[in-house]
Kinemage of the C-alpha trace (Angstrom):
@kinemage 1
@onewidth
@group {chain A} dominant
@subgroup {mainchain}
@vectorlist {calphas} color= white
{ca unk a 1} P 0.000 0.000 0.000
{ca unk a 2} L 1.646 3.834 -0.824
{ca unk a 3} L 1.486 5.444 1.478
{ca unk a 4} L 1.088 9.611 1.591
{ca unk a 5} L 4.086 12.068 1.912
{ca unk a 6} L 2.293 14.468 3.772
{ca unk a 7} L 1.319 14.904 7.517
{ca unk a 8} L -1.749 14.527 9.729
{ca unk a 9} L -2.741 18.225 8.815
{ca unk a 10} L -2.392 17.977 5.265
{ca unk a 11} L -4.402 14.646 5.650
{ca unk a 12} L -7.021 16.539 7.503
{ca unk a 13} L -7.516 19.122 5.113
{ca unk a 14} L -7.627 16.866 2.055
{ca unk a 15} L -10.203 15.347 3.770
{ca unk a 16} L -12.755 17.601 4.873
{ca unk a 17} L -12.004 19.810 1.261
{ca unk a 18} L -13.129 16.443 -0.340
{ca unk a 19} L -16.164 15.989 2.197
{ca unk a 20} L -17.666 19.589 1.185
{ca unk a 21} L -17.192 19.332 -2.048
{ca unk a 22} L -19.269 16.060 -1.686
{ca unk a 23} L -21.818 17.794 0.340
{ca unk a 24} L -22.009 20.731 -2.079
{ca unk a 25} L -21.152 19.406 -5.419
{ca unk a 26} L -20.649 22.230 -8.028
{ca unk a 27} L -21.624 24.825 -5.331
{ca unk a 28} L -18.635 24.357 -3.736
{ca unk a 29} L -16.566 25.654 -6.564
{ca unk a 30} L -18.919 28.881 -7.150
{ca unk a 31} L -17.042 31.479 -5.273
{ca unk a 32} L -13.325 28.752 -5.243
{ca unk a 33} L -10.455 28.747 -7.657
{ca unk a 34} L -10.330 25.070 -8.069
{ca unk a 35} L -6.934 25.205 -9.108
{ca unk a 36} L -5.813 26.936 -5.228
{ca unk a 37} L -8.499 26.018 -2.813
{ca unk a 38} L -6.395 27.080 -0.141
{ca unk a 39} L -6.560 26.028 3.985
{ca unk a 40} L -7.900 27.985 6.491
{ca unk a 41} L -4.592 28.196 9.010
{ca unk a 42} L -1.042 28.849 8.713
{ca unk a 43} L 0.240 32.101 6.604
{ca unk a 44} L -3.200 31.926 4.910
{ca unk a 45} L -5.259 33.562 8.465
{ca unk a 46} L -5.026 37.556 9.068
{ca unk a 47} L -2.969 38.035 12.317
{ca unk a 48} L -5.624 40.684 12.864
{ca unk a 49} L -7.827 37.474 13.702
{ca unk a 50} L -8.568 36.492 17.257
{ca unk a 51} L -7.772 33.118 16.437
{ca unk a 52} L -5.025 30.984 17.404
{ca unk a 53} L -3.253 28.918 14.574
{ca unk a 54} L -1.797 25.833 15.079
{ca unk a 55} L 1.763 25.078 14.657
{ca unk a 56} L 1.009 22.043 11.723
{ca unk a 57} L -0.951 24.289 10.122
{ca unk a 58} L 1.986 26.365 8.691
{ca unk a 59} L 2.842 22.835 6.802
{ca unk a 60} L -0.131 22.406 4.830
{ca unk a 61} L -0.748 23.554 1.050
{ca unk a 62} L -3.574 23.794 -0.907
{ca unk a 63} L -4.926 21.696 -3.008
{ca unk a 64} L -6.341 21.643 -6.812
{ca unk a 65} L -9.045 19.843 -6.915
{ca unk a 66} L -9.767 18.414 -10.698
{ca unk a 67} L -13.177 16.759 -10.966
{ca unk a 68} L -14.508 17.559 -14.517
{ca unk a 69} L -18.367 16.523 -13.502
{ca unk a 70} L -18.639 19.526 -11.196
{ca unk a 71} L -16.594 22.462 -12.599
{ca unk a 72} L -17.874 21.829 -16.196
{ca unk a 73} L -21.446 21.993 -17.277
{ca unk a 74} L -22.760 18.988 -18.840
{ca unk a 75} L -19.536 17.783 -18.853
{ca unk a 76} L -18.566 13.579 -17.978
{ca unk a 77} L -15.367 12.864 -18.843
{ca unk a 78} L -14.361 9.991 -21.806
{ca unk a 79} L -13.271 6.684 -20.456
{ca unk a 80} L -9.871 6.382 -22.137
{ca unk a 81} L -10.456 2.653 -23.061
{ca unk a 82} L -14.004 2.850 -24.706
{ca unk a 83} L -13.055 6.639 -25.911
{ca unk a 84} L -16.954 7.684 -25.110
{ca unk a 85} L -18.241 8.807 -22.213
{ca unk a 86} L -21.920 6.892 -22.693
{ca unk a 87} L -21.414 4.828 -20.177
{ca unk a 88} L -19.549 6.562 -17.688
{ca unk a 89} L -21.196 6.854 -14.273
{ca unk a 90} L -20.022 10.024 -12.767
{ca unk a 91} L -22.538 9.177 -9.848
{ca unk a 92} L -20.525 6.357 -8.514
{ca unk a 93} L -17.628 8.189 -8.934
{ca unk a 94} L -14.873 8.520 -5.908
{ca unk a 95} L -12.002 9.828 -5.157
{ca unk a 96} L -8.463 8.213 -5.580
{ca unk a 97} L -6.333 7.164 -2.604
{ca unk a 98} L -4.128 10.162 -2.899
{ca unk a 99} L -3.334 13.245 -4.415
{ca unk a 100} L -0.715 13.756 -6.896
{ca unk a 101} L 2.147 16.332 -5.973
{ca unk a 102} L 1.445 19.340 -8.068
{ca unk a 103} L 4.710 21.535 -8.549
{ca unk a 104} L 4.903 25.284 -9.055
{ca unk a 105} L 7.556 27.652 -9.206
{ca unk a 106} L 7.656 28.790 -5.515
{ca unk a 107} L 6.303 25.819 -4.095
{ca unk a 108} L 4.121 22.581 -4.290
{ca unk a 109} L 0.490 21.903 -3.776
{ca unk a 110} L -1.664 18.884 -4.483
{ca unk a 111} L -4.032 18.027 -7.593
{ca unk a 112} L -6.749 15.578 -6.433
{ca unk a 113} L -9.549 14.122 -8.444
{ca unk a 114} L -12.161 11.362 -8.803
{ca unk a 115} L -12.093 8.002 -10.065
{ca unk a 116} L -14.736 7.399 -12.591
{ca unk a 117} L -16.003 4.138 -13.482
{ca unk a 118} L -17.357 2.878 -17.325
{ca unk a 119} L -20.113 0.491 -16.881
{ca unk a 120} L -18.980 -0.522 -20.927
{ca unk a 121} L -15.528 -1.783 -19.838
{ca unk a 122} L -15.782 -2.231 -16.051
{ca unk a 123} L -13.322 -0.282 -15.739
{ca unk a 124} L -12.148 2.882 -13.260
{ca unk a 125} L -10.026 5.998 -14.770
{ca unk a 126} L -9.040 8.953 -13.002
{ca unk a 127} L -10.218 12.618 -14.166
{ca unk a 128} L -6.883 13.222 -14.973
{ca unk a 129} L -5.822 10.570 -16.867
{ca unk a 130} L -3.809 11.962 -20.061
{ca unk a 131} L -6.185 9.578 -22.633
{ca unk a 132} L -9.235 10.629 -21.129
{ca unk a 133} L -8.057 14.460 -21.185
{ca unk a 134} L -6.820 14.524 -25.023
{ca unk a 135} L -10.640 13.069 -25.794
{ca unk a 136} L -11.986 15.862 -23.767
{ca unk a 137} L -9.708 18.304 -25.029
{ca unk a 138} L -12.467 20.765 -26.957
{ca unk a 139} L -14.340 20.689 -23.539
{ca unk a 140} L -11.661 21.437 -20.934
{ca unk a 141} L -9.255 23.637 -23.808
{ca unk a 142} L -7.839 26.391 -21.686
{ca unk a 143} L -9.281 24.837 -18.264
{ca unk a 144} L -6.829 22.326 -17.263
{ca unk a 145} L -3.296 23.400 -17.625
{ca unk a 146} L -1.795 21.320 -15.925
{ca unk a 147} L 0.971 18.586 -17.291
{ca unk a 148} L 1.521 15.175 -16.004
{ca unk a 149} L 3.859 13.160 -15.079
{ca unk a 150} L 3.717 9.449 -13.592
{ca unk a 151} L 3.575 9.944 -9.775
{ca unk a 152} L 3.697 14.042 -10.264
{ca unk a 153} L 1.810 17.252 -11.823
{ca unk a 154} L 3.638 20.375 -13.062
{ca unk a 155} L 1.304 23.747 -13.491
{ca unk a 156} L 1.250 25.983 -16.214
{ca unk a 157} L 3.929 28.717 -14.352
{ca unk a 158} L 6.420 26.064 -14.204
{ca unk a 159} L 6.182 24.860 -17.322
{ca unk a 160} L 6.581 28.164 -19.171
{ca unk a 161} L 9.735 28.609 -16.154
{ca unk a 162} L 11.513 25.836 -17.512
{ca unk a 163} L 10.311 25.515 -21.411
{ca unk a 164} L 10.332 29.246 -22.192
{ca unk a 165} L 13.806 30.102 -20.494
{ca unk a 166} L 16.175 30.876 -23.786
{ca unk a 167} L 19.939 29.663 -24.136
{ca unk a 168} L 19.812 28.291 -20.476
{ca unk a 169} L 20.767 24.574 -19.032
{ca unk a 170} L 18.504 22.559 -17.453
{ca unk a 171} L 20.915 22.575 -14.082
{ca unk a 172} L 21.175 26.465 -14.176
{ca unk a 173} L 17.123 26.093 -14.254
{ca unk a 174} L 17.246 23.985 -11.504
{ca unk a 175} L 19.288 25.822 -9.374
{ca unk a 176} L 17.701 29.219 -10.091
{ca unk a 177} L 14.059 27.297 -8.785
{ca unk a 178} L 15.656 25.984 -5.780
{ca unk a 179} L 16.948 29.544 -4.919
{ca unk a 180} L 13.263 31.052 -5.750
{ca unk a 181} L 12.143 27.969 -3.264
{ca unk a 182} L 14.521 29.083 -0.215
{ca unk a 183} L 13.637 32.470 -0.319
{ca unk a 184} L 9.394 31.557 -0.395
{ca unk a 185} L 10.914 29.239 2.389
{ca unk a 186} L 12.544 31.765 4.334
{ca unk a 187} L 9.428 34.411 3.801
{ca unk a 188} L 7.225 31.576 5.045
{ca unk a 189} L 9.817 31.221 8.272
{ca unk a 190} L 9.262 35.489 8.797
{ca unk a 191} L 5.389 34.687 8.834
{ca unk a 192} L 5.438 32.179 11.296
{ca unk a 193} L 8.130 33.975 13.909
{ca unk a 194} L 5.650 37.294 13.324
{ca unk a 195} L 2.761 35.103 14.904
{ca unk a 196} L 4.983 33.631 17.674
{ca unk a 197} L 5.676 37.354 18.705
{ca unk a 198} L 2.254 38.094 18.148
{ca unk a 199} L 0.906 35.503 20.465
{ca unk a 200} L -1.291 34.035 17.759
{ca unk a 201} L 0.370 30.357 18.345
{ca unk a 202} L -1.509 27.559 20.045
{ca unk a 203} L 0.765 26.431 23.271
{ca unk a 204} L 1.924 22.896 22.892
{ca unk a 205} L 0.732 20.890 25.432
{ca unk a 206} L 2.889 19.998 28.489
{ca unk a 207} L 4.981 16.455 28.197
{ca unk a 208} L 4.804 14.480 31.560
{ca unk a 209} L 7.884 13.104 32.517
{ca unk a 210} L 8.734 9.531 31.372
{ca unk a 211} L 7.661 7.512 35.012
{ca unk a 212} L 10.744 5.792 36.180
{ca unk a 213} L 11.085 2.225 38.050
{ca unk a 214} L 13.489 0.866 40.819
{ca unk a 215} L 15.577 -2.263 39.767
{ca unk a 216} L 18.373 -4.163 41.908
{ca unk a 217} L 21.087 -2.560 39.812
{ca unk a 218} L 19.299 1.302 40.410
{ca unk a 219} L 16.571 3.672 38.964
{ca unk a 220} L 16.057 3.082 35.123
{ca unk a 221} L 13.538 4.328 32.773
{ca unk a 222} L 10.530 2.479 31.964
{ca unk a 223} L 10.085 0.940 28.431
């Protein structure tokens, strides 16, 4: 089983993003960029706010959330082995097991999406699937823009970063992104010390001390 490189609070958010937007349907995307549905802690709260953020929530990114059915109207995406979408039934649909990493220049998010299943083929295919898109390409021209890899996405900044640099190597690219990565890093790091000052951190709870037990040869830890 893969398992998810991400934390507890990225989990967390993944999940109750997915259970809105199963409670709402298309309604969740009316006032949302699908592409940046961002979290509601970390650098993405006003300090001016009375809440307290926790410290995890400074880790988590947002997520683009691809599902065709709900952002498009009338749109149900082609199952790339039958190359119709007849028989597609975007009412059984459900998500995958995990996001794909979605790059961008400064930083990362993550593209999720739906697994649809053809009642043709028996078979499942995920919104994004590159057969399924190229189909669907006079439907979703200009509204995906995203390019994909095997276990990772790229967005459309990126892209034009790397393809549209003239005369340059591909490690001068690189480094130039990992610079351009520190320094969203290191603003990120500012953000979070401005909050500590401004007492907008949650206190970490208090660790008990590890109990202790008497043995013949002395005192020792506990296991």
């Amino acid at each position: 089983m893969t398992t998810p490189h991400y934390g507890a609070a990225q989990r967390l958010f993944i999940k109750t993003t997915r259970e809105d937007i199963d409670l709402n349907q298309h309604n969740h995307f009316q006032c949302k960029d699908w592409r940046n549905l961002t979290p509601l802690g970390g650098k993405y709260v006003s300090l001016n706010s009375d809440k307290k953020l926790d410290t995890d929530s400074f880790y988590v990114k947002p997520i683009a959330s691809w599902v065709p059915h709900l952002l498009i109207p009338w749109c149900v995406p082609s199952c790339p082995n039958c190359k119709a979408n007849t028989h597609v039934d975007i009412a059984s649909s459900r998500w995958v097991q995990f996001p794909k990493l979605l790059f961008g220049v400064k930083s990362h998010r993550y593209l999720d999406t739906k697994l649809y299943p053809c009642r043709a083929c028996n078979k499942e295919f995920t919104g994004y699937h590159k057969h399924s898109i190229e189909i669907d390409a006079k439907v979703i021209i200009g509204y995906f823009n995203f390019y994909l890899a095997g276990k990772c996405a790229v967005d459309d900044e990126l892209y034009s970063f790397i393809v549209d640099w003239p005369d340059t190597s591909s490690a001068r690219i690189a480094r130039h992104l990992q610079k351009i990565s520190a320094h969203n890093y290191f603003s990120d790091y500012q953000l979070f010390l401005h909050a500590v000052r401004a007492e907008k951190i949650k206190s970490a709870p208090t660790c008990s001390k590890t109990p202790r037990k008497e043995s013949s040869l002395g005192t020792e830890p506990t296991r």
